[in-house]
C-alpha positions as MATLAB code, in Angstrom:
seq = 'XXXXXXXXXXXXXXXXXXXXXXXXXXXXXXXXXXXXXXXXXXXXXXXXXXXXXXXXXXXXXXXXXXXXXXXXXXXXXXXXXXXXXXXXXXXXXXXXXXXXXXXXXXXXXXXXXXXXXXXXXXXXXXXXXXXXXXXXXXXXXXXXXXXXXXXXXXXXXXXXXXXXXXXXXXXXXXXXXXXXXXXXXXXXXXXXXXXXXXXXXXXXXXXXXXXXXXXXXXXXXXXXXXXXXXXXXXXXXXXXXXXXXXXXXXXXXXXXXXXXXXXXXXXXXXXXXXXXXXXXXXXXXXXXXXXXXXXXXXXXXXXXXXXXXXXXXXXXXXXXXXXXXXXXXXXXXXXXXXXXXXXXXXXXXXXXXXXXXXXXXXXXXXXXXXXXXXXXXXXXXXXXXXXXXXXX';
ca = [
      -0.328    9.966   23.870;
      -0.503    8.700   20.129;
      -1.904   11.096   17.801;
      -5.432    9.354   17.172;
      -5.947    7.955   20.276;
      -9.214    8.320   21.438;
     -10.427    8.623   17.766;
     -12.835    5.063   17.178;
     -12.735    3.811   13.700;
     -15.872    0.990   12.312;
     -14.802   -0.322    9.774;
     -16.823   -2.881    6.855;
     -13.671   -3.837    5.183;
     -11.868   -6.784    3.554;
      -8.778   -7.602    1.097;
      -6.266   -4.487    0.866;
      -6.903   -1.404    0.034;
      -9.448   -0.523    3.063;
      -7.745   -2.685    6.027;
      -4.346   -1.120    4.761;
      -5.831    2.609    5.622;
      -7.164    1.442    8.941;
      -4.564   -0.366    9.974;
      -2.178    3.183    9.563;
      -5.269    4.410   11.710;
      -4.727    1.907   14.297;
      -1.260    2.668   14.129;
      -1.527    5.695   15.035;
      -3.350    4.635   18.409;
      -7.332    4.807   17.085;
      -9.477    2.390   18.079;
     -10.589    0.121   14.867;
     -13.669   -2.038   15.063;
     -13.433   -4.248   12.184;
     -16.728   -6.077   10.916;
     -16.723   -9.497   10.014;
     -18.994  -12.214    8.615;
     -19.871  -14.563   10.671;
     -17.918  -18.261   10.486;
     -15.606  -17.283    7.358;
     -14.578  -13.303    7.978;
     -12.741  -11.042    5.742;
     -12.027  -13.412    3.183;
      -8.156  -12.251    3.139;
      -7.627  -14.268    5.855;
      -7.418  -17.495    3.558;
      -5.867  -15.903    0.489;
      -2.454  -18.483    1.822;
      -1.051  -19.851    5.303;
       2.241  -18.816    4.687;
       2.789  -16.940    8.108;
       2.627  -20.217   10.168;
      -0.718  -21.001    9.204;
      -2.224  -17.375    8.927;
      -2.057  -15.295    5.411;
      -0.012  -13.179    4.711;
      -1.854  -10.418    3.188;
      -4.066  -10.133    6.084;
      -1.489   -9.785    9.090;
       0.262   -7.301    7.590;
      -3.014   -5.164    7.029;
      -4.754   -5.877   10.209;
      -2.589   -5.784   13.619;
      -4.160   -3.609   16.400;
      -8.180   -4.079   15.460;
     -10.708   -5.590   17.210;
     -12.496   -8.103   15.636;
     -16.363   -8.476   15.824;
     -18.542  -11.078   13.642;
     -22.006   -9.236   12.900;
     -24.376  -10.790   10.139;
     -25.210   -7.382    9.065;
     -28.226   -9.228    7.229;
     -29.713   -9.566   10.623;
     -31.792   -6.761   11.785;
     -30.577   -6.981   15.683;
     -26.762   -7.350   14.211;
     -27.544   -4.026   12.185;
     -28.595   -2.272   15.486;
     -25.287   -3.275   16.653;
     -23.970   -1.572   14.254;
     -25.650    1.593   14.880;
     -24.922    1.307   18.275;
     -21.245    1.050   17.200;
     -21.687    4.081   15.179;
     -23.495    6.532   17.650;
     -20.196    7.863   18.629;
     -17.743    6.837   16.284;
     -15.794    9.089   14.382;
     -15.507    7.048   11.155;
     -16.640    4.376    9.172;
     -14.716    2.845    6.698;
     -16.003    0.370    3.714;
     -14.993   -1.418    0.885;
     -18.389   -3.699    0.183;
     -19.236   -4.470   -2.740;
     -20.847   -1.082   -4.969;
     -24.595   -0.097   -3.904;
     -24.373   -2.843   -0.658;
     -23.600   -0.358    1.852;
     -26.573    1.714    0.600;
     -29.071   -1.733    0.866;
     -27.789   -1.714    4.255;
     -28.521    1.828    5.424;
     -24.806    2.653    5.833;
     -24.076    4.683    3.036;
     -23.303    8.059    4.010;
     -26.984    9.963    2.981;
     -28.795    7.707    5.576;
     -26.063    8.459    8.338;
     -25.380   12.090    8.301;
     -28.397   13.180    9.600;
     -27.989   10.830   12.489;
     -24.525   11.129   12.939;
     -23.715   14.305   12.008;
     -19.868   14.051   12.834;
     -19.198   10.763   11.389;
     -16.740   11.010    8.635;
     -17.443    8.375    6.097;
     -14.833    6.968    3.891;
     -15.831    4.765    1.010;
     -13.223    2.725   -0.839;
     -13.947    1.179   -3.883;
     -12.827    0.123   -7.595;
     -14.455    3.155   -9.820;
     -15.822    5.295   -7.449;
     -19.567    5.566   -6.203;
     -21.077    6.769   -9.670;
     -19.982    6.614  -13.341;
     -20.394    4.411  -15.884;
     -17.660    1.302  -14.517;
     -19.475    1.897  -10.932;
     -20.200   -1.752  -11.064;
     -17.754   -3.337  -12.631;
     -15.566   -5.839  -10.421;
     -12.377   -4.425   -9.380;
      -9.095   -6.595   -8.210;
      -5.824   -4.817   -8.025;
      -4.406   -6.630  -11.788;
      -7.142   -4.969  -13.454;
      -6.885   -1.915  -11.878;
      -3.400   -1.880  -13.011;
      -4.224   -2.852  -16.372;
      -7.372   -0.192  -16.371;
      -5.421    2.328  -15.076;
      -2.551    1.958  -18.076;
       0.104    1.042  -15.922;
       1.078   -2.251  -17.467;
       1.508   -0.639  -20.351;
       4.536    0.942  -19.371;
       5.895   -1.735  -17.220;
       7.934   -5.183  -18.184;
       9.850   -5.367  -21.738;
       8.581   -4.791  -25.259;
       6.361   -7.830  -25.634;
       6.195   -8.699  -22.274;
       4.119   -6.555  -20.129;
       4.266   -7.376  -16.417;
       2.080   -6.257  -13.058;
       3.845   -5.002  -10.166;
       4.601   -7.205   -7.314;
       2.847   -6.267   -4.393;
      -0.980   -4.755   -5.010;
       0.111   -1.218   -5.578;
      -3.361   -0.274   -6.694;
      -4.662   -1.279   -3.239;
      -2.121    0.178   -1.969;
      -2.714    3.681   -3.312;
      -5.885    3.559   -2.399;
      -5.565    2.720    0.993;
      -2.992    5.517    1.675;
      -5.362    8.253   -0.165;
      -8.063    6.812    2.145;
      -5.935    7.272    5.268;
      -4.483   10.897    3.972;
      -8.325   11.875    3.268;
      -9.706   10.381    6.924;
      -6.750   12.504    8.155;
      -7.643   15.622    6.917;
     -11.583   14.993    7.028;
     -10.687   15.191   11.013;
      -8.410   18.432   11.308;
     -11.532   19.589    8.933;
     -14.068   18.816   11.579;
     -11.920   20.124   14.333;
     -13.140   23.411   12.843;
     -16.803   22.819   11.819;
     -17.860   20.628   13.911;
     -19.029   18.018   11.094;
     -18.736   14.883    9.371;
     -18.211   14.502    5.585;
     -17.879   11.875    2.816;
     -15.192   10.488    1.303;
     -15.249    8.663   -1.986;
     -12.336    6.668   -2.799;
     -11.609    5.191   -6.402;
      -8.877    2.626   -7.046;
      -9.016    3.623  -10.302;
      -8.306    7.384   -9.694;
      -5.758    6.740   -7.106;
      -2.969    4.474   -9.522;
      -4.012    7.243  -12.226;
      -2.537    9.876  -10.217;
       0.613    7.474   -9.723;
       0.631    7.369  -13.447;
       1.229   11.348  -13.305;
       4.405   11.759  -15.279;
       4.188    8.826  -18.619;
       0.638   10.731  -18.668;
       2.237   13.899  -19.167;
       5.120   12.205  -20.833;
       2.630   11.101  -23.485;
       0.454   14.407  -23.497;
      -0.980   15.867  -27.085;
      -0.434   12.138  -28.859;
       3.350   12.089  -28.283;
       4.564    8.563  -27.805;
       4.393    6.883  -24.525;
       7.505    6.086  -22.571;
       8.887    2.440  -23.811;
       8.730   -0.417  -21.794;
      12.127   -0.895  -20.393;
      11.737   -3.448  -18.031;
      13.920   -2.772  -14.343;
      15.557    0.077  -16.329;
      14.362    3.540  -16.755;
      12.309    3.999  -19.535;
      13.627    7.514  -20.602;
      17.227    8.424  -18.325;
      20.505    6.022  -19.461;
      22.354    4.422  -18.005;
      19.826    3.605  -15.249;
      18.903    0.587  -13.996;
      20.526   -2.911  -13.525;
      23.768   -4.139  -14.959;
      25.759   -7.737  -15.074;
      28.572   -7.443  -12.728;
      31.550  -10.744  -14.064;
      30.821  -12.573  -10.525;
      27.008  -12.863  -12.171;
      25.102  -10.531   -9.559;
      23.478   -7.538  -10.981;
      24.156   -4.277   -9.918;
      21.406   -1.378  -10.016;
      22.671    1.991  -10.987;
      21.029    5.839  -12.140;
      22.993    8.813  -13.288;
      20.965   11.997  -13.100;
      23.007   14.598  -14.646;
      26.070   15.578  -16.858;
      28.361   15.498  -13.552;
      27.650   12.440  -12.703;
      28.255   10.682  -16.291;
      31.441   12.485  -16.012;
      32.311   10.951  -13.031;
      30.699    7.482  -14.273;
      33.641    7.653  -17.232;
      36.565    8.286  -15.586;
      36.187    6.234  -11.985;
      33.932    3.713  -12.579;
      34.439    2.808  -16.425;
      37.927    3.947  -16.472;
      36.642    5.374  -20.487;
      37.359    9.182  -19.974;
      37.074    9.812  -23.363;
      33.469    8.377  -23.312;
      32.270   11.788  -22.180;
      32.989   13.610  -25.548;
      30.995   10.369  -27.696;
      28.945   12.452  -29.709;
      26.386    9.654  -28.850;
      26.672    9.886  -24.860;
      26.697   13.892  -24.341;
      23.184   14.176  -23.392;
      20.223   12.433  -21.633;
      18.496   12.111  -24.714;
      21.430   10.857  -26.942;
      22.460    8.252  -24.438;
      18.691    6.971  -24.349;
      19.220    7.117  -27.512;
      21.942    5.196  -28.325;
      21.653    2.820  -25.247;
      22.104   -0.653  -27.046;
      25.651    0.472  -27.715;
      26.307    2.124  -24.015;
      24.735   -1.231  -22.829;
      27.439   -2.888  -24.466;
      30.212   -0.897  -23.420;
      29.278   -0.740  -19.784;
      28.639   -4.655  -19.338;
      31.840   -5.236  -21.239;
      33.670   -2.892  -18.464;
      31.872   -4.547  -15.817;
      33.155   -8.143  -17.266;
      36.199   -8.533  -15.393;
      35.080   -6.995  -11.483;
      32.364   -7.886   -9.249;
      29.500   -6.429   -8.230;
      31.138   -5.234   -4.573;
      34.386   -3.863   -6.930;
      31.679   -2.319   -9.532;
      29.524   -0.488   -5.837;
      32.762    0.587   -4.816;
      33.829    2.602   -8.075;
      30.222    4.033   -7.818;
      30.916    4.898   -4.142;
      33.907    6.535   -5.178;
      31.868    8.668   -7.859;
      29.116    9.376   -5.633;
      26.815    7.398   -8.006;
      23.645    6.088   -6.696;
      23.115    2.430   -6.422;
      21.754   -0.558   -5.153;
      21.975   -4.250   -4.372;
      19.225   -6.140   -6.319;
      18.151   -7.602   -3.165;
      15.381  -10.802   -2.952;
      13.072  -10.908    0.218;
      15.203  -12.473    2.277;
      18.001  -10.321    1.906;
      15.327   -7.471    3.399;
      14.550   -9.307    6.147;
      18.141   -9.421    7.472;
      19.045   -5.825    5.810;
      21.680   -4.351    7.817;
      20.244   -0.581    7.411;
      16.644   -1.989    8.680;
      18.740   -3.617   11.753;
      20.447   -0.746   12.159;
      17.395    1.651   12.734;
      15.770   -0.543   15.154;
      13.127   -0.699   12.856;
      11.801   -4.425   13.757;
       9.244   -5.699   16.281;
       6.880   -7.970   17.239;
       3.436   -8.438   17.475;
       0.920  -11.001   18.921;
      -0.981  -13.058   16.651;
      -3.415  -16.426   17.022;
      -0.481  -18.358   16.168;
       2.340  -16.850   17.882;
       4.309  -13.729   17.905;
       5.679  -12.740   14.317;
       8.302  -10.006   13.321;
       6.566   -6.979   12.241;
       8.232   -3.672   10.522;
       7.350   -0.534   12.081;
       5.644    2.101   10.345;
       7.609    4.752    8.424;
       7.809    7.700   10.460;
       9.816    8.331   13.596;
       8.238    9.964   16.388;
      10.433   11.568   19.482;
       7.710   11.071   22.092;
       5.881    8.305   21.512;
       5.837    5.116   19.804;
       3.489    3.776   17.159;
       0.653    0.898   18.331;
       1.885   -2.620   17.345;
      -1.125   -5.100   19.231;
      -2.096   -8.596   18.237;
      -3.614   -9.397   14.970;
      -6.817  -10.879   15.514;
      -8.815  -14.142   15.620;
     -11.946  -13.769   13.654;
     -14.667  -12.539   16.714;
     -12.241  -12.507   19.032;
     -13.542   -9.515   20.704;
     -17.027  -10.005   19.707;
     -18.353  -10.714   23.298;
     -16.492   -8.054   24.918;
     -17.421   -5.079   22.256;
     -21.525   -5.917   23.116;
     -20.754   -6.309   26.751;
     -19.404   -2.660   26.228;
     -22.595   -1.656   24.084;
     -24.847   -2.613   26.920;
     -25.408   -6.493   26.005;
     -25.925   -9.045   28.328;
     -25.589  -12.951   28.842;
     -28.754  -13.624   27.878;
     -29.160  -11.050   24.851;
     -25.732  -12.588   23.618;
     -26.732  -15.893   23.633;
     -29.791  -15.400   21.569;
     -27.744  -13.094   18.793;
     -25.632  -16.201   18.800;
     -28.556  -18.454   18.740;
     -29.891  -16.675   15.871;
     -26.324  -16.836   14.005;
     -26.604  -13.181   13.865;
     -22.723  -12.752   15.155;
];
C-alpha cells in the first residue's frame, strides 16, 4: 500500500508549479483529478513537441492523473465539480488571482460544505498584498525574488535553467498538503493553504540574504563558481574539458597543494591561508591552478582529487545524464505510458523498502472524462447533452 493511496486529489492546475506538487501526490499513490478546459487543456501541453510530439514540461509534471475537460463556466460542469469535491480530500489551484473566488472554489465558500477539504492555493504573490495581481512567470519571479542578481558574471546576469521558482513552489505546496493531512488526522478538519512563488524562491535566497544583512555587500556574481569559498567551481583541464571542484576547509587545501597541484609550499602563501584571503586573491590562484592543470586531463586532474579526497564533478550536458552510470546503477529508470508511446521516466527521489512509487500513463486531454461522470452518477444521455452543450 502506497502512502496516499486512497487520498483523492482535484486539482485546477496548469504550467509548473501546481501539476509539479500533484504529480509527487500521485506519486505517492493518491488519486489526482486534474481539470481541464475543454478542446485546448492545460496550456503546458503545447509549450514544445519535443517528447515525440508531446511537451516536455507537461509529461514530466503530469504522469498518473486523470484527465477530465469541464468548462467550469458552465453551471452543470461546476456541479461536476462539486460533485468531485464532496469527498475529496484536496483541491489544488493555480488560476489566475481572484478566479477561483468568481467560481465559488476559493476556500471561504467550501469549508462550510466541505469541512475536511484541505485547500491548497498556488500562486505568484500570494492571495492578498499589494503585487496580488500582478502576472507571475517563473523569470520574473526569479528576477522579483533577487535571485538573478547573484547569479551569472559581473555584467551578465543569467536565470537558472530549469523553472526553479515553480519548482519551489510546487514542493512547498506538496510539503504543506502533506502536513495539512497528518494535521487533520487529529482534528478532524480541513484548512487553507496559501502558496506564494514569490515567498517560496525568497526562502531559497536564505543565506546571500543574510550574507547581505545590515547593508553589507551582496555576494558577487561569480558565475558556475562560488561566489564567496575559493577555489570552487570549474577549472580548464589541457585536454579542454572542465573540471568542477570545492574545497571546504584548511585540510583539504592542504591536501589540494601537495597531491593535486604538486605546489606544497602554496599552503604557507600569505595570500592562500584562509577562506577569505584565497577569495580574495582568486585572480592569482586562478592562474596558478589552470596553469597546473595545463599539461593533464581532466580524468588525470579527477584522479589527483580522488587521491585527496576532494570533491568533484564532471560538467556533464543532458545527455551525459541520461546515460549516467550512477543513475544506471541504482535502477533508478522506468517507463511510463503516454498518448504517444512509452517514454523513459526517472523515479522519484526516495527509496522505499516495501513498496514502489506510482508511475501510470500521462494523459490525453479528457481521456477519462466519460468514465469519472459515469462514476459520479452520469449517464448516456446526461453525457451527451454536457457534451452537446460544450460544457466538457
Amino acid at each position: 500500500m502506497r502512502p496516499l493511496q486512497g487520498i483523492k486529489v482535484v486539482t485546477f492546475e496548469h504550467a509548473i508549479a501546481a501539476p509539479f506538487c500533484t504529480r509527487q501526490l500521485a506519486d505517492l499513490g493518491a488519486r489526482v483529478i486534474k481539470i481541464e478546459r475543454p478542446g485546448t487543456g492545460d496550456f503546458a501541453r503545447n509549450y514544445d513537441e519535443r517528447v515525440s510530439g508531446l511537451a516536455s514540461h507537461f509529461v514530466w509534471t503530469n504522469r498518473s492523473k486523470e484527465s477530465v475537460t469541464l468548462d467550469v463556466k458552465h453551471p452543470e460542469a461546476l456541479d461536476v465539480v462539486h460533485k468531485l469535491l464532496a469527498d475529496a480530500d484536496v483541491f489544488v489551484q493555480n488560476l489566475a488571482p481572484g478566479a477561483a473566488q468568481r467560481l465559488g472554489l476559493d476556500y471561504d465558500a467550501l469549508k462550510e460544505r466541505y469541512p475536511r477539504l484541505i485547500v491548497c492555493d498556488i500562486s505568484g504573490y500570494g492571495s492578498d498584498g499589494p503585487m496580488r495581481d500582478k502576472k507571475a512567470y517563473d523569470l520574473l519571479i526569479q528576477s522579483e525574488a533577487g535571485f538573478l542578481s547573484i547569479t551569472g558574471s559581473e555584467g551578465a546576469p543569467a536565470k537558472a535553467g530549469c523553472s526553479i521558482a515553480d519548482i519551489a513552489a510546487g514542493m512547498y505546496g506538496y510539503t504543506n498538503i502533506l502536513a495539512a493531512l497528518i494535521e487533520r488526522g487529529r482534528t478532524g478538519r480541513g484548512k487553507r493553504i496559501d502558496i506564494s512563488m514569490f515567498e517560496s524562491m525568497v526562502e531559497w535566497m536564505g543565506y546571500p540574504l543574510y550574507y547581505a544583512i545590515d547593508g553589507q555587500t551582496p555576494p558577487r556574481k561569480a558565475g558556475a563558481s562560488h561566489a564567496t569559498i575559493f577555489p570552487y567551481g570549474p577549472f580548464p583541464a589541457g585536454d579542454g574539458k572542465t573540471v568542477m571542484l570545492g574545497l571546504q576547509n584548511e585540510r583539504e587545501w592542504k591536501k589540494f597543494c601537495e597531491i593535486v597541484l604538486r605546489m606544497p609550499e602554496l599552503q604557507r602563501d600569505e595570500r592562500f591561508c584562509a577562506h577569505s584571503l584565497r577569495a580574495q586573491h582568486r585572480d592569482e590562484l586562478m592562474r596558478l591552478i589552470v596553469d597546473a592543470f595545463a599539461s593533464l586531463t581532466a580524468a588525470q586532474v579527477i584522479e589527483r582529487l580522488e587521491e585527496a579526497r576532494i570533491a568533484n564533478a564532471q560538467m556533464n550536458d543532458m545527455h551525459d545524464v541520461w546515460k549516467h552510470e550512477q543513475l544506471e546503477a541504482r535502477n533508478r529508470w522506468t517507463q511510463v505510458d503516454t498518448p504517444a508511446g512509452k517514454i523513459p521516466a526517472l523515479y522519484p527521489p526516495g527509496r522505499f523498502s516495501a513498496d514502489e512509487p506510482r508511475m501510470d500513463a500521462v494523459p490525453a486531454l479528457g481521456e477519462h472524462t466519460e468514465s469519472v461522470l459515469r462514476e459520479l452518477g452520469l449517464n448516456s444521455e446526461a453525457i451527451e447533452r454536457l457534451r452537446a452543450a460544450k460544457a466538457i
